[in-house]
mmCIF file as gemmi writes it, N, C-alpha and C atoms, coordinates in Angstrom:
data_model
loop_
_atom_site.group_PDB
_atom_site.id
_atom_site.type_symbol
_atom_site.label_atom_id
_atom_site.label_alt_id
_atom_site.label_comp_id
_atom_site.label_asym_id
_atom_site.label_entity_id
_atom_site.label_seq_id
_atom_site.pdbx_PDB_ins_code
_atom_site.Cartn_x
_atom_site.Cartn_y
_atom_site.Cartn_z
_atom_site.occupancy
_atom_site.B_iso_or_equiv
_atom_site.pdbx_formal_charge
_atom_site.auth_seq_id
_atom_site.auth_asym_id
_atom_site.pdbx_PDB_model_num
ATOM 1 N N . UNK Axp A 1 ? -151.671 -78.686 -48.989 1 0 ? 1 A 1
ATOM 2 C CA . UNK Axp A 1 ? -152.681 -78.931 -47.981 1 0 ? 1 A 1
ATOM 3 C C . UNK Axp A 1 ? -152.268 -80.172 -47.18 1 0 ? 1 A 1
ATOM 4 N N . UNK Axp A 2 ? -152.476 -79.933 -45.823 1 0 ? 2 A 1
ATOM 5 C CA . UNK Axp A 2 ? -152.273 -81.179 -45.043 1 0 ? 2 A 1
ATOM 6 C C . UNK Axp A 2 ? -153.683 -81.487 -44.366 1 0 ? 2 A 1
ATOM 7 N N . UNK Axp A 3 ? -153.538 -83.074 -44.04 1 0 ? 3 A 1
ATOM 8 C CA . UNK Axp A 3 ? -154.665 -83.568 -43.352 1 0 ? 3 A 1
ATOM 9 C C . UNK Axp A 3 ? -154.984 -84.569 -42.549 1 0 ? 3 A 1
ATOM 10 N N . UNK Axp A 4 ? -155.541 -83.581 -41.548 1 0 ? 4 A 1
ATOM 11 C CA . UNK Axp A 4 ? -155.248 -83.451 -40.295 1 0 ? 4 A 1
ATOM 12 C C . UNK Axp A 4 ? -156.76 -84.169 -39.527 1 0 ? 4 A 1
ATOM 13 N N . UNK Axp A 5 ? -156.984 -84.639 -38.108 1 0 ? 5 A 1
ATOM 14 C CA . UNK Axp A 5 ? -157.956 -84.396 -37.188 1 0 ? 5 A 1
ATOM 15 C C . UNK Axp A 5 ? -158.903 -83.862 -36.613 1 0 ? 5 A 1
ATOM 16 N N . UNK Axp A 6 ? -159.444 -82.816 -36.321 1 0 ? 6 A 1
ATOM 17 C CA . UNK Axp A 6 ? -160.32 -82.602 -35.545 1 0 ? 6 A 1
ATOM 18 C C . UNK Axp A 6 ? -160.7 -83.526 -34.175 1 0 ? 6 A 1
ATOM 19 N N . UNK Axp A 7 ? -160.647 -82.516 -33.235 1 0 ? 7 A 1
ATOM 20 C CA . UNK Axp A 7 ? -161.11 -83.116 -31.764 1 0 ? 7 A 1
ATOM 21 C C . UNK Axp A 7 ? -161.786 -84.473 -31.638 1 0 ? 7 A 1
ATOM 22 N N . UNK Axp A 8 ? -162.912 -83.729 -32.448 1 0 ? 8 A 1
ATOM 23 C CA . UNK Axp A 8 ? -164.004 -84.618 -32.29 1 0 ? 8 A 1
ATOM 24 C C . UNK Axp A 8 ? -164.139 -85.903 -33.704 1 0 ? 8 A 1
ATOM 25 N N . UNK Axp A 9 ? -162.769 -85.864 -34.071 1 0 ? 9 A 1
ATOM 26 C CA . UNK Axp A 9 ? -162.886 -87.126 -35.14 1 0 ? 9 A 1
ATOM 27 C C . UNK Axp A 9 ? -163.345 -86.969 -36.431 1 0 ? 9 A 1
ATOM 28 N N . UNK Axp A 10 ? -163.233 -85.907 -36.78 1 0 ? 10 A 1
ATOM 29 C CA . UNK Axp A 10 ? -163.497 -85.325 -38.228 1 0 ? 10 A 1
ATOM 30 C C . UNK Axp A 10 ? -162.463 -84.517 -38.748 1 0 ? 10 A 1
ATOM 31 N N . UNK Axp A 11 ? -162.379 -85.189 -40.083 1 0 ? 11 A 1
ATOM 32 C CA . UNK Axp A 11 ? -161.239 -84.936 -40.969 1 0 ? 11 A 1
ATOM 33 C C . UNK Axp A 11 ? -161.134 -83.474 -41.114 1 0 ? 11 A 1
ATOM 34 N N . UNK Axp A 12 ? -160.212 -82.797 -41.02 1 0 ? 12 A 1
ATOM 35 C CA . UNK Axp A 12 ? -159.689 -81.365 -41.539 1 0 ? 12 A 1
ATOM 36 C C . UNK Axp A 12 ? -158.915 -81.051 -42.654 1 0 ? 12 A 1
ATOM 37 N N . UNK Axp A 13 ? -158.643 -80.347 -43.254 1 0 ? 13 A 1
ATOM 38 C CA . UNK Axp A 13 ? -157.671 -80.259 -44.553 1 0 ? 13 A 1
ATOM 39 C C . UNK Axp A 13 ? -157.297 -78.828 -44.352 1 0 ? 13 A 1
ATOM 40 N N . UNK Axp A 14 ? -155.776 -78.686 -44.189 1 0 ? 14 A 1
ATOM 41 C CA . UNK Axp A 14 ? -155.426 -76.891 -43.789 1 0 ? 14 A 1
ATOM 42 C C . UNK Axp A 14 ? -154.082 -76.614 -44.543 1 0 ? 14 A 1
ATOM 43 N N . UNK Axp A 15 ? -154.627 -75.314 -45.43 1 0 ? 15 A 1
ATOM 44 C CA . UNK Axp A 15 ? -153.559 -74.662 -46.398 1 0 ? 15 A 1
ATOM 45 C C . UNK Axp A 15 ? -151.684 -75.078 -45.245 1 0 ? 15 A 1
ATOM 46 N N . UNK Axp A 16 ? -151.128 -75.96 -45.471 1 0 ? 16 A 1
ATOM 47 C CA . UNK Axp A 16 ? -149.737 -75.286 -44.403 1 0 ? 16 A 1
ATOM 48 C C . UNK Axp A 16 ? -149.293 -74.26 -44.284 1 0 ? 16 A 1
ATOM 49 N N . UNK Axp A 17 ? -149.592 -73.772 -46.143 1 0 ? 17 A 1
ATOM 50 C CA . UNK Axp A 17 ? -148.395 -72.657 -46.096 1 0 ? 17 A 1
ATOM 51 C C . UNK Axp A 17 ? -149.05 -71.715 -45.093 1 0 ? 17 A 1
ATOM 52 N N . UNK Axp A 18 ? -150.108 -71.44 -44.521 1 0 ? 18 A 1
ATOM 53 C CA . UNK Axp A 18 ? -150.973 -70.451 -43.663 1 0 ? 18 A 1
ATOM 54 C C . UNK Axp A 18 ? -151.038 -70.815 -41.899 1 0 ? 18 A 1
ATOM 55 N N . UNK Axp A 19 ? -149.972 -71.497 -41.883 1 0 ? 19 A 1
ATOM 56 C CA . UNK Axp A 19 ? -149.784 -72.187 -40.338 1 0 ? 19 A 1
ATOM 57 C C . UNK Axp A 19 ? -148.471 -71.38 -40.088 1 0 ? 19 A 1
ATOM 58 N N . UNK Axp A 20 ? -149.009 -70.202 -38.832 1 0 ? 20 A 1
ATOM 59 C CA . UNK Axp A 20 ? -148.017 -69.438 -38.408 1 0 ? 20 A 1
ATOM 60 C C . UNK Axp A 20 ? -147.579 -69.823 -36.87 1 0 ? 20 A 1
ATOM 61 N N . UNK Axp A 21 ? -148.35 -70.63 -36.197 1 0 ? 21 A 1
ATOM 62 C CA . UNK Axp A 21 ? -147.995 -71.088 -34.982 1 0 ? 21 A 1
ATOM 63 C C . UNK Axp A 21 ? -148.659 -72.62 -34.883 1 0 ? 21 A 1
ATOM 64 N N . UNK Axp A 22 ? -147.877 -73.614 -34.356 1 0 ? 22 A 1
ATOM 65 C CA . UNK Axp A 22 ? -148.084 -74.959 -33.777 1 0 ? 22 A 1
ATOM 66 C C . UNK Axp A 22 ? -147.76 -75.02 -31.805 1 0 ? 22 A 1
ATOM 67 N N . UNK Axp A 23 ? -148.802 -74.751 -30.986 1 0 ? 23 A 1
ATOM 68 C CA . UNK Axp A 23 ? -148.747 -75.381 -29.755 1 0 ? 23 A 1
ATOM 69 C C . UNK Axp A 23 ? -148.966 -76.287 -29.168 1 0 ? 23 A 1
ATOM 70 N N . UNK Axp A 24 ? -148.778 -77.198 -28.281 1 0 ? 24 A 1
ATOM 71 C CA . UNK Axp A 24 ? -149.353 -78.043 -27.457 1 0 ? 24 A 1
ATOM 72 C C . UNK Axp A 24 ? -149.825 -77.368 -25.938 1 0 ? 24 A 1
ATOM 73 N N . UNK Axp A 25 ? -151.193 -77.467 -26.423 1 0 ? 25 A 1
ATOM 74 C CA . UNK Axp A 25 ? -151.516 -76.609 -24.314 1 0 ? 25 A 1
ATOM 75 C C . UNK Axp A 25 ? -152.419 -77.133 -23.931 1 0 ? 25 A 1
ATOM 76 N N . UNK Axp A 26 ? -152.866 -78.916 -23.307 1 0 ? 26 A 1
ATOM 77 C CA . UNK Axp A 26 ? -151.325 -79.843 -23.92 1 0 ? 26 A 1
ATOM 78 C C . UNK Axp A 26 ? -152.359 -80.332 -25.619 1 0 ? 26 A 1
ATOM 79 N N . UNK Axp A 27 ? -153.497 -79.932 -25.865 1 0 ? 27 A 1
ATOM 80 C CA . UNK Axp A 27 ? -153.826 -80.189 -27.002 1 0 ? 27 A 1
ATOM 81 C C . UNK Axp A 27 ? -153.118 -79.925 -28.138 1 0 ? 27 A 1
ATOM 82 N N . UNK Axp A 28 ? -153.406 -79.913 -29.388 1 0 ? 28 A 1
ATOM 83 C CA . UNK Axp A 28 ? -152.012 -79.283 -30.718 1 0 ? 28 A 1
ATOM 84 C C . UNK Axp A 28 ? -153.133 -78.337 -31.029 1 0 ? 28 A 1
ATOM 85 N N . UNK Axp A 29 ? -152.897 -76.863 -30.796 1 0 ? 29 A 1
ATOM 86 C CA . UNK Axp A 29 ? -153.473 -76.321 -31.377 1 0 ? 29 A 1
ATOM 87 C C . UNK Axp A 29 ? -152.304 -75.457 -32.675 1 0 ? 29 A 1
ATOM 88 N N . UNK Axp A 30 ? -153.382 -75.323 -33.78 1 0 ? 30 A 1
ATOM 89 C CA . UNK Axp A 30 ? -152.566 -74.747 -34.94 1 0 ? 30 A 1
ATOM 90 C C . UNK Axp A 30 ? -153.298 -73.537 -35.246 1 0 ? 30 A 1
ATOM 91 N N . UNK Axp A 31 ? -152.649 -72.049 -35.33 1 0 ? 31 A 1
ATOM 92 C CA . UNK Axp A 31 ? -152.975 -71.185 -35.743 1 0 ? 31 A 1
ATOM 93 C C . UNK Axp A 31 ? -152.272 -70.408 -36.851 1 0 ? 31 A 1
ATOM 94 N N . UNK Axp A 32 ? -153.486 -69.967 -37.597 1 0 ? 32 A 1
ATOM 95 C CA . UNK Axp A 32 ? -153.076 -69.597 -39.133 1 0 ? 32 A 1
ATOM 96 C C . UNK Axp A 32 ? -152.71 -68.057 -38.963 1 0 ? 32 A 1
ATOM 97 N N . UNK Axp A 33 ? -152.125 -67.754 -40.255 1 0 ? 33 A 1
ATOM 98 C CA . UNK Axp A 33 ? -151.892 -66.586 -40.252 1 0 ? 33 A 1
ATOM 99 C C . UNK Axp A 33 ? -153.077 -65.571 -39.993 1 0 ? 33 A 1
ATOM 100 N N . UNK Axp A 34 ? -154.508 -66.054 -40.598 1 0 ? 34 A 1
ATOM 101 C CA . UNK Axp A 34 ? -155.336 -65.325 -39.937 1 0 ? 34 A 1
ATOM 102 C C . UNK Axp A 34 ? -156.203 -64.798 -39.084 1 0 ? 34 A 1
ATOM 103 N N . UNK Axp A 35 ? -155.219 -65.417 -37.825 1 0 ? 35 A 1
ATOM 104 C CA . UNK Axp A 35 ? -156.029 -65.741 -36.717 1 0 ? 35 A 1
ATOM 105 C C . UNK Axp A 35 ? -157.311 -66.687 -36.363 1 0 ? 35 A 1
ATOM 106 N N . UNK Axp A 36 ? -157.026 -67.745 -37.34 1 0 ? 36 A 1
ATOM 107 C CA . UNK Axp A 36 ? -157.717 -68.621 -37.333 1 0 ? 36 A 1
ATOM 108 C C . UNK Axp A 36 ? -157.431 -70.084 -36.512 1 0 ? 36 A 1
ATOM 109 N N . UNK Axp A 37 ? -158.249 -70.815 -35.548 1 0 ? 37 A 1
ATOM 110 C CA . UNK Axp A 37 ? -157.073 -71.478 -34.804 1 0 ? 37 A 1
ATOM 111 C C . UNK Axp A 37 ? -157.911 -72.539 -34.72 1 0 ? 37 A 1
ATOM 112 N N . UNK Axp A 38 ? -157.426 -73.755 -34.663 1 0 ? 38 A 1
ATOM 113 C CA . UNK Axp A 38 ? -157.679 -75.016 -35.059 1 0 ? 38 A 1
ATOM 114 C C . UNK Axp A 38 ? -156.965 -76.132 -33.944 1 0 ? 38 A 1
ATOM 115 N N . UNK Axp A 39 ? -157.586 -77.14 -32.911 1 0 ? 39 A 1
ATOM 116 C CA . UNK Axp A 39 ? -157.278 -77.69 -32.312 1 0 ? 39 A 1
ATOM 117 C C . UNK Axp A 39 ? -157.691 -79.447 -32.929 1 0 ? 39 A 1
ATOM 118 N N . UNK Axp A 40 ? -156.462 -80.376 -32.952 1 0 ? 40 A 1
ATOM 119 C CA . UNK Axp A 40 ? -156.375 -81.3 -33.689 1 0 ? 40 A 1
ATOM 120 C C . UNK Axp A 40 ? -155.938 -82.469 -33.098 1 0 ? 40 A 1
ATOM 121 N N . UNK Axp A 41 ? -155.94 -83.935 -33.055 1 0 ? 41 A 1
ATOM 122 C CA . UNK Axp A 41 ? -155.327 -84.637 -32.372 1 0 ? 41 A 1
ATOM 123 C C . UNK Axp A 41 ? -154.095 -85.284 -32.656 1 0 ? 41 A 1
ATOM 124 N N . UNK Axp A 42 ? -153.766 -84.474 -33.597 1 0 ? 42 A 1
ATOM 125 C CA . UNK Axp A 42 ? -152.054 -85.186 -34.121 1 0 ? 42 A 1
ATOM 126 C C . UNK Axp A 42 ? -151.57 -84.417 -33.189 1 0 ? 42 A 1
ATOM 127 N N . UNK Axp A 43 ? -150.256 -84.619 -32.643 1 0 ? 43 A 1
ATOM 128 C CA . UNK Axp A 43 ? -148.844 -84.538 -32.242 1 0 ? 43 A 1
ATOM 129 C C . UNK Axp A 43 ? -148.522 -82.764 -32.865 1 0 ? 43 A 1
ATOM 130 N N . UNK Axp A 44 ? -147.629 -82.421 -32.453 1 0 ? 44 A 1
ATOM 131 C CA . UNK Axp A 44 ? -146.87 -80.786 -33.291 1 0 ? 44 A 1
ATOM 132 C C . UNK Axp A 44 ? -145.704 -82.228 -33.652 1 0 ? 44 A 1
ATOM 133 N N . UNK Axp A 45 ? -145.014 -83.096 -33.278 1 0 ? 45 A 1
ATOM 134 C CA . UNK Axp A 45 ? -144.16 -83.851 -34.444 1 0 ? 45 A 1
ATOM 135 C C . UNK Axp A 45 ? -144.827 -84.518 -35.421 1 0 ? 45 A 1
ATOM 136 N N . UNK Axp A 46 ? -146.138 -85.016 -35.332 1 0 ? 46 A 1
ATOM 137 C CA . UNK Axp A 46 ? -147.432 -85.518 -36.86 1 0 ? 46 A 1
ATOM 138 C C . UNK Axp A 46 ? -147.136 -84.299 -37.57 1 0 ? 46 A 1
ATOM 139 N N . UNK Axp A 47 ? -147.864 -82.957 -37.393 1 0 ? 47 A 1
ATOM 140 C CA . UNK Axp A 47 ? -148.035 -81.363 -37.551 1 0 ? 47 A 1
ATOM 141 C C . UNK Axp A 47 ? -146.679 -81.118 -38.6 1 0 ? 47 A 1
ATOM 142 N N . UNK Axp A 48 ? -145.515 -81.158 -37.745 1 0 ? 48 A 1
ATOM 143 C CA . UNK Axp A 48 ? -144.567 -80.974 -38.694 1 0 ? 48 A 1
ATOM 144 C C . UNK Axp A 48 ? -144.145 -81.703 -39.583 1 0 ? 48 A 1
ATOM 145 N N . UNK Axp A 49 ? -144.289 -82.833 -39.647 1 0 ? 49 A 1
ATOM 146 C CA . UNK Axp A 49 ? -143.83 -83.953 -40.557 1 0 ? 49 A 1
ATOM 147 C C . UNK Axp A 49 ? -144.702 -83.816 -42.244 1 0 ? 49 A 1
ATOM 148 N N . UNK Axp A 50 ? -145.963 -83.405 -41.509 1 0 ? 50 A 1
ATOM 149 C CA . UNK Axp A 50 ? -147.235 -83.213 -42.949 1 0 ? 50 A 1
ATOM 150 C C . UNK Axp A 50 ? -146.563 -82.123 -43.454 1 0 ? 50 A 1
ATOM 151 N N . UNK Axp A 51 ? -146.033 -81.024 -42.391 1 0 ? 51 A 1
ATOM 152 C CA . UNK Axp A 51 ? -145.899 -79.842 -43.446 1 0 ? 51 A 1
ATOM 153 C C . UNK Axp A 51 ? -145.047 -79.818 -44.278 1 0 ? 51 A 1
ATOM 154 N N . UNK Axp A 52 ? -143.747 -81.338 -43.359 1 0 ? 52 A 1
ATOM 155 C CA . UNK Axp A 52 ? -142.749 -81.079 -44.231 1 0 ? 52 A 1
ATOM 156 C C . UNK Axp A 52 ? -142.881 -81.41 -45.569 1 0 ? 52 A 1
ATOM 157 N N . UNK Axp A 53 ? -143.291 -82.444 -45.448 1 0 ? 53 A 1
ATOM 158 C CA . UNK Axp A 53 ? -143.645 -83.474 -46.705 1 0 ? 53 A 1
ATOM 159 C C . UNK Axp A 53 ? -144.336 -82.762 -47.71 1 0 ? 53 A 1
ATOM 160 N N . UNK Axp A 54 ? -145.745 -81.612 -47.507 1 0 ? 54 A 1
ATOM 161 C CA . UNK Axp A 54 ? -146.377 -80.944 -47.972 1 0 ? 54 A 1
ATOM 162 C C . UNK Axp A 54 ? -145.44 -80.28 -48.858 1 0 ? 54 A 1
ATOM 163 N N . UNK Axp A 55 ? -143.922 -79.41 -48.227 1 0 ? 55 A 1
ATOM 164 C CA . UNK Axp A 55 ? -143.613 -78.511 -48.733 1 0 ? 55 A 1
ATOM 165 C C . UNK Axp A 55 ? -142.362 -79.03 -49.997 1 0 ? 55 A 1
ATOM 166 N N . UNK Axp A 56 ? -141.984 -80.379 -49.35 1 0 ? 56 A 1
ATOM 167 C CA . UNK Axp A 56 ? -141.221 -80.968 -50.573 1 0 ? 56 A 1
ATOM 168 C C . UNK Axp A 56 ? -141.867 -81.511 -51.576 1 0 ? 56 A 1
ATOM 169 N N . UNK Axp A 57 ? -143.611 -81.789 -51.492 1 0 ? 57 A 1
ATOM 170 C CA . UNK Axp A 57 ? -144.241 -82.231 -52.427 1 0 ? 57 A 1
ATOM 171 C C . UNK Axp A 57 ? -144.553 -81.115 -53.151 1 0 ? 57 A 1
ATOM 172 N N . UNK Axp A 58 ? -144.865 -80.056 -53.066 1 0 ? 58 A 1
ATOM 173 C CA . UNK Axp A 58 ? -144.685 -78.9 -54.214 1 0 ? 58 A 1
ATOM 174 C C . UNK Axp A 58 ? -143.083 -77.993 -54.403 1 0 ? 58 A 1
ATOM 175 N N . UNK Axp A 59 ? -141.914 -78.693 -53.907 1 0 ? 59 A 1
ATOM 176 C CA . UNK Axp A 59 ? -141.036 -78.088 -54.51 1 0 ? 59 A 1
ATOM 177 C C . UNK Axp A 59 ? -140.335 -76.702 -53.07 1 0 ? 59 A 1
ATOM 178 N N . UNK Axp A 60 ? -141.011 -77.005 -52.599 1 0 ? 60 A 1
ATOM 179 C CA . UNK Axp A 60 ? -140.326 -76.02 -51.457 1 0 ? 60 A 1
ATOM 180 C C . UNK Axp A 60 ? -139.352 -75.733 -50.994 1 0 ? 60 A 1
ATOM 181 N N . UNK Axp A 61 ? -138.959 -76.976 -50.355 1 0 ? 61 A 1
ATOM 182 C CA . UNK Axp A 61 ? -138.097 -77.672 -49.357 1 0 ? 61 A 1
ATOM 183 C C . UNK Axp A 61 ? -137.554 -78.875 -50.521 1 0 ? 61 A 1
ATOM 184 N N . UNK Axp A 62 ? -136.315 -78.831 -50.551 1 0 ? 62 A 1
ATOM 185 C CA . UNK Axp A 62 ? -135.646 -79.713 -51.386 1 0 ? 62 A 1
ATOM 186 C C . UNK Axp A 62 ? -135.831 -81.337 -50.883 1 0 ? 62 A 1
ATOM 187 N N . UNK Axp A 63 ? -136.065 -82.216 -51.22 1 0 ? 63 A 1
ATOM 188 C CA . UNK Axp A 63 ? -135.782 -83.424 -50.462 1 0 ? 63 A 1
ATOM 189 C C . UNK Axp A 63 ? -134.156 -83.811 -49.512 1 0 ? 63 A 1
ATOM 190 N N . UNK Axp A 64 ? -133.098 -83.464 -50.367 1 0 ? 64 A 1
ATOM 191 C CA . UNK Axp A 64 ? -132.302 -83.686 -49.5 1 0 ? 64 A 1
ATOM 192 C C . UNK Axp A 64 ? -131.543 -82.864 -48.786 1 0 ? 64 A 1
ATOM 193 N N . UNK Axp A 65 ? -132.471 -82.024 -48.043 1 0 ? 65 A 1
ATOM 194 C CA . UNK Axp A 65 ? -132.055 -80.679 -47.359 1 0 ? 65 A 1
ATOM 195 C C . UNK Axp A 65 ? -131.493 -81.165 -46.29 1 0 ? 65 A 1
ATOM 196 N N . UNK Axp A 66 ? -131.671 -82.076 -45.685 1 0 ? 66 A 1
ATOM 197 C CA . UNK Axp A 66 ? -131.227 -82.69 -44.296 1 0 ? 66 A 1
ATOM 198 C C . UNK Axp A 66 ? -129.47 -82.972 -44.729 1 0 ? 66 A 1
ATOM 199 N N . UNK Axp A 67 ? -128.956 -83.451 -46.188 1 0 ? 67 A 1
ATOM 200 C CA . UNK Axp A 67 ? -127.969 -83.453 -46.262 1 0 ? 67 A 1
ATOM 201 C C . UNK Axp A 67 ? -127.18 -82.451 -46.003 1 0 ? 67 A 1
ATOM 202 N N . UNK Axp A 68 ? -127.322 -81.045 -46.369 1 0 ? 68 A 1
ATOM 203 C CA . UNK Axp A 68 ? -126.699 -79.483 -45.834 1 0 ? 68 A 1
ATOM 204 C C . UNK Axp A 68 ? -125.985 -80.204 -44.728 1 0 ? 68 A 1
ATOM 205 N N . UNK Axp A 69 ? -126.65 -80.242 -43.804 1 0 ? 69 A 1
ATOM 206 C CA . UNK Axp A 69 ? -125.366 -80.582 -42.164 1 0 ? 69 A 1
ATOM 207 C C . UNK Axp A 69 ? -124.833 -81.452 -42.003 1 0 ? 69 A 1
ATOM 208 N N . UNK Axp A 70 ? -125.106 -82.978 -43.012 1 0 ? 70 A 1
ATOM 209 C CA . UNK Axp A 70 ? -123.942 -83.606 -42.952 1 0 ? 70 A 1
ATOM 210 C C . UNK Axp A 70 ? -122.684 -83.282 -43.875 1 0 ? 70 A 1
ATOM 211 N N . UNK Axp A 71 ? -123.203 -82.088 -44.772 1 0 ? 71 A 1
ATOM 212 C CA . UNK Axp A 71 ? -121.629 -82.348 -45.537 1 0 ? 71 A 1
ATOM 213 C C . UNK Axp A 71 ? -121.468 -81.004 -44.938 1 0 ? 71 A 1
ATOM 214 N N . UNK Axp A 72 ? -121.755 -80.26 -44.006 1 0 ? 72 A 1
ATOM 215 C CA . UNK Axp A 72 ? -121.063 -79.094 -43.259 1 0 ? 72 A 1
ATOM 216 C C . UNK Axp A 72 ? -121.511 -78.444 -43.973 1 0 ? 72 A 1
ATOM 217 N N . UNK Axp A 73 ? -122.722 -78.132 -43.999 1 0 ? 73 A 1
ATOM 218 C CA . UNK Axp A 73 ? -123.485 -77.152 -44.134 1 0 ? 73 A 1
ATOM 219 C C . UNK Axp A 73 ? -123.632 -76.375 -45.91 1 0 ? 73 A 1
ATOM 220 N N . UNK Axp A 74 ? -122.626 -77.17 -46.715 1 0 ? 74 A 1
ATOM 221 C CA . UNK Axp A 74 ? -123.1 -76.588 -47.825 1 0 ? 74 A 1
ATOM 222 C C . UNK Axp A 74 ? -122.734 -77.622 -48.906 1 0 ? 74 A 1
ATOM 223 N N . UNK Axp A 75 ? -122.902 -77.236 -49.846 1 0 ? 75 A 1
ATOM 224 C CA . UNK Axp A 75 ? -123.206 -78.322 -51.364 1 0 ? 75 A 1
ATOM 225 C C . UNK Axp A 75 ? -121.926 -78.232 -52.268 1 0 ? 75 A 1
ATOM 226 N N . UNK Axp A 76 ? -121.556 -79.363 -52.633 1 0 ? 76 A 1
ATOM 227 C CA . UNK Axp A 76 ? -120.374 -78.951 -53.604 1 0 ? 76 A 1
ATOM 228 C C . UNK Axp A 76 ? -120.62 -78.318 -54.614 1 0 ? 76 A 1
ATOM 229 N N . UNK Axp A 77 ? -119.791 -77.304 -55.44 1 0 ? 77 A 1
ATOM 230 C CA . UNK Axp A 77 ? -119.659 -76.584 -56.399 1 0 ? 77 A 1
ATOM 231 C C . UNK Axp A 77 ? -118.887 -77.551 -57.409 1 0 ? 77 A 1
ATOM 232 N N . UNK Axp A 78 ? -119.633 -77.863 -58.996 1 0 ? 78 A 1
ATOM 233 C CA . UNK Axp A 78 ? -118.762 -78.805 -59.263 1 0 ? 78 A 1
ATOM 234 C C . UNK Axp A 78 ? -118.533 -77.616 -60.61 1 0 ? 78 A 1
């Protein structure tokens, strides 16, 4: 779960894994997989940063995934 804004200054809390689209038009609106859509005052770079964090805090997303492209794209085999 990330947590997030509301327009009007009230806290939100939204499953990530259920965030199928992030726009700015120019507000951030976030829509879920179930057509559920949610306009917020963070950034889509705030937006992504929670999710990322979200998804390495349960194991998702490895923490040092960003390393992949500095060592050319893959991991040593030891």
């Amino acid at each position: 779960m990330i947590s997030l804004t509301a327009l009007r200054g009230t806290p939100i809390v939204l499953n990530a894994l259920l965030i199928e689209a992030v726009r700015a038009t120019p507000d951030t609106t976030i829509q879920l997989v179930g057509g559920q859509t949610y306009v917020v005052r963070e950034t889509i770079e705030q937006v992504q940063e929670a999710t990322i964090a979200f998804y390495q805090q349960i194991g998702l997303i490895r923490m040092n995934a960003g390393r992949r492209q500095e060592d050319g794209g893959r991991e040593k085999e030891e």
